[in-house]
N, C-alpha and C positions, 0 to 999 in steps of 0.2 A: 418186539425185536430189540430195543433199547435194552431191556431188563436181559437178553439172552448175550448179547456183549457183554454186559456189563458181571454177567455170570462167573465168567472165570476170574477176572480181576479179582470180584469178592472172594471166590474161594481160595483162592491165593494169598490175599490178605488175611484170611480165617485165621489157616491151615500156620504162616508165618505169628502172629498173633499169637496164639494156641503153643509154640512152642514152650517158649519160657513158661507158661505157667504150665502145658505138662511135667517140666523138667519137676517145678516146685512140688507139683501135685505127685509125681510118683516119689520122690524122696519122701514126702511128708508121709504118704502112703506105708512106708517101709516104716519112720517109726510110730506111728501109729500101730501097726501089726505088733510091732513090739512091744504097745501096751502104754506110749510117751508121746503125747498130745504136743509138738509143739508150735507155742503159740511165738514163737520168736522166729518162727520162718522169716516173717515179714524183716526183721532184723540181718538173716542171713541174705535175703535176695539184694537190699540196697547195701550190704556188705560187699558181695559181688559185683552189684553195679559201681563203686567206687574204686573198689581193688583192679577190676579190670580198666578202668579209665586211666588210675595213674600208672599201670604196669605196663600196660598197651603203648603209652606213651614215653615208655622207654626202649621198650625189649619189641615191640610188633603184637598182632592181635593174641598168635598163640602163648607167648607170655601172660598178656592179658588175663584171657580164659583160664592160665593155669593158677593165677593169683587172685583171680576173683573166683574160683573154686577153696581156694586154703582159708581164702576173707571168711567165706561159707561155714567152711569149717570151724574155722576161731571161735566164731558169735556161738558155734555147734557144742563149740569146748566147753564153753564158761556154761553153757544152758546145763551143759552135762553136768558138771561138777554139781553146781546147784542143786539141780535134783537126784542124781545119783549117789554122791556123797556127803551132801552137805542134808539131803533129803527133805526140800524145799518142794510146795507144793508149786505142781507142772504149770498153771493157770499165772501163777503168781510169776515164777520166773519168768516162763516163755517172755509174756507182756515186758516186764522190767528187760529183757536182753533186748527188744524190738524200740522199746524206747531209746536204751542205751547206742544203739547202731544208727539208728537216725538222728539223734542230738552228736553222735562223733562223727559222722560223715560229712552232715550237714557243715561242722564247724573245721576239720580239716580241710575241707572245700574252698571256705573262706580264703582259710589261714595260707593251701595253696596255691590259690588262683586267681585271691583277691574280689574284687567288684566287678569284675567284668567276666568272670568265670573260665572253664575251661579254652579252650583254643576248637575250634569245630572243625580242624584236621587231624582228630583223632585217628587212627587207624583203625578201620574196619573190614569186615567181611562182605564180599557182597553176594547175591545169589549164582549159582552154578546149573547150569542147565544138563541133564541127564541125556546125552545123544539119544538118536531115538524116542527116548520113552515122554520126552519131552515136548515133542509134536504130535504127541495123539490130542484129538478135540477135546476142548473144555476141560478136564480133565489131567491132560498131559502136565502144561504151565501150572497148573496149581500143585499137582505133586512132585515136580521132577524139576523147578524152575525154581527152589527153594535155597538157603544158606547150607553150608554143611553140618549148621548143628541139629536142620532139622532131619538129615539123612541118618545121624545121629540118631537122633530117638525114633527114628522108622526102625533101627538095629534095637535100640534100650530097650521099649516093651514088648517083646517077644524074649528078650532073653533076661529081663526081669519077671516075666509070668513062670517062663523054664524054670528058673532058680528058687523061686518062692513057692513052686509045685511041686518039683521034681527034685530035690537037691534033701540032704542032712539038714545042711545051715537053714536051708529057707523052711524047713519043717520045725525045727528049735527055734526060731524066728517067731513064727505061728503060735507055738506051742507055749512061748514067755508071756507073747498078748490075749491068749486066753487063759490059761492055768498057768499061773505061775509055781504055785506050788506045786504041781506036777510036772513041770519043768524041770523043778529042783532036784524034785524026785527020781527023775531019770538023768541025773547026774548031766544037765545043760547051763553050763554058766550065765545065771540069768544078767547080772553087771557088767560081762564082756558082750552078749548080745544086744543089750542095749545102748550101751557106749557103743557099740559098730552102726548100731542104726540111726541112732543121733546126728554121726556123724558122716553117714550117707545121706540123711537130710537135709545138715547144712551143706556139704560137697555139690548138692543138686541144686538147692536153694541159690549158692552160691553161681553155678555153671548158669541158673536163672537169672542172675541179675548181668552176668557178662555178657549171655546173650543178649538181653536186652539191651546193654549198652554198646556192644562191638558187634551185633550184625544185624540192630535196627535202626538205635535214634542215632548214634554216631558221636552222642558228649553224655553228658549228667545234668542232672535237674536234683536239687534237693529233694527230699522225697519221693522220688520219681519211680519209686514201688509202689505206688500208690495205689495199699490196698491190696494187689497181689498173693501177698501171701495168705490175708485172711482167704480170699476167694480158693487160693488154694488147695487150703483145708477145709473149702463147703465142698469143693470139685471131689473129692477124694469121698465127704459121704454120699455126695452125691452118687459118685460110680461104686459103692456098695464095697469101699473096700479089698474093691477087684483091679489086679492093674490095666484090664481091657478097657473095665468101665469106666476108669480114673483118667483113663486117655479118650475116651469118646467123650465123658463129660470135660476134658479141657478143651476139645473140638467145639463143641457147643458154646461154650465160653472163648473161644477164641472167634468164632462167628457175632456173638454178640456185642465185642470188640470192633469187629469187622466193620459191623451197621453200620457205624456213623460215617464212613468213607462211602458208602452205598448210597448212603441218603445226602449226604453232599454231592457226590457226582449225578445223583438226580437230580438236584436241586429241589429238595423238600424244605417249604419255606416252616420249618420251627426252629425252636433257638436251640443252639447245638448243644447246652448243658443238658438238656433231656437225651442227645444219645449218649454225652457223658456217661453218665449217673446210668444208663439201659441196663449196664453187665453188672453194678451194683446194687439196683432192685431186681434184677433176675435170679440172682443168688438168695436175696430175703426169698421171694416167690418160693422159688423150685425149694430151696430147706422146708419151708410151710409146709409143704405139699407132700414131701417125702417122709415127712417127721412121720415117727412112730412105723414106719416102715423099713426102715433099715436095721442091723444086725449091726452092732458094731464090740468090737474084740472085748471080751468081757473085765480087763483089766487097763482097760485105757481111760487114761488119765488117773488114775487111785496111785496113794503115794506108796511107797513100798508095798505093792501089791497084794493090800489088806480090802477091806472093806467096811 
């Protein structure tokens, strides 16, 4: 009976959890299809989380979100340039931009808020309850009792699967991260579609760290992506590349998240660094496990689309 109360809370928490890194994971998903592994997500999300903290504290949440979406972008820019014009390998940059955003955030942080840090009257978002659909059992509260950015991607993955199925763009999309050269060939600008997809990853990356910081913790923590982005991009091979699977694998991952709120309101007497670290070795696990079974875009991560 304990564990059946205690049921919906956890999926609630999951389901909330689970946002922000789907936001990461379907971005990174996109440019990965394009054939551009990057590894600066983690850069873009605590980009987001900072842009949205001090814009939020100007302008209100929706400022926020729209400035910790451009943050996304920026850290998206320089990755781009890097590899697309300067054509620097992807592994290489990614990493230097994710360093780069964590040593600048961390020390404007400082520089604007001092030792005592932000002020935890931040503006935020808090959840909206769905009339109706929000009082069905167990169930209702965890889907419909949520923030609006997760109503938000209840809308994204449905009409990112449309688009990357059904659309030109999302076919030349496809098309750049498997053959490139055949891409070419059929007259599809492989440098404009990557540069688009870049920068829908950092935008996503980006809308991931506001999330995180305008409709969950409510301030900033230095590093306080902690990891995210890698996991991002295990989530992404985890769901095969697929945006269905890229969002059920953030669910899973966002339950795993979940645990340690489950097992504290149990009261499960081990030390809490082991649920910590759970969604951390879950991720080594499940890759181990999947390795050599998945499919992935035949041009990702190769520098100019050689071999």
């Amino acid at each position: 009976m304990e564990l059946l109360l205690l049921l919906t809370p956890f999926l609630e928490a999951s389901l909330r959890t689970a946002t922000p890194l789907a936001f990461a994971a379907l971005g990174e998903l996109v440019s990965e299809r394009a054939g551009v592994i990057n590894l600066g997500l983690e850069g873009c999300i605590i980009a987001g989380c900072f842009g949205a903290l001090l814009a939020a504290g100007i302008g209100g949440p929706a400022i926020g979100f729209a400035v910790g979406v451009l943050s996304g972008m920026a850290i998206a820019a320089v990755f781009a340039i890097f590899v697309l014009v300067l054509r620097t390998d992807q592994i290489i940059a990614g990493t230097a931009m994710t360093l780069l955003a964590l040593g600048l955030t961390g020390t404007l942080y400082k520089v604007l808020y001092g030792a005592s840090g932000a002020a935890l009257g931040t503006p935020t978002v808090g959840p909206w309850a769905v009339p109706g659909l929000s009082a069905i059992p167990v169930i209702g509260p965890a889907l419909f009792r949520q923030s609006v950015l997760t109503y938000l991607l209840y809308a994204a993955v449905p009409t990112l699967a449309w688009w990357m199925h059904r659309t030109g763009a999302g076919l030349a999309l496809r098309a750049v991260g498997e053959r490139r050269a055949a891409a070419e060939a059929a007259g599809i600008d492989v440098p404009r579609v990557r540069w688009g997809a870049i920068l829908f990853a950092g935008a996503f990356g980006g809308l991931s760290g506001a999330t995180l910081v305008l409709a969950q913790v409510g301030t900033f923590n230095e590093g306080m992506s902690a990891g995210r982005g890698f996991i991002a991009i295990a989530i992404v091979v985890l769901g095969r590349w697929s945006v269905v699977g890229t969002a059920m694998a953030a669910l899973v991952f966002g339950a795993a998240f979940a645990l340690q709120y489950l097992f504290q309101a149990l009261d499960v007497q081990l030390p809490y660094q082991l649920f910590i670290a759970f969604p951390y070795v879950l991720t080594l696990v499940l890759l181990a496990v999947v390795r050599g079974r998945t499919a992935a875009p035949l041009e990702l991560g190769l520098r100019d689309g050689t071999r």
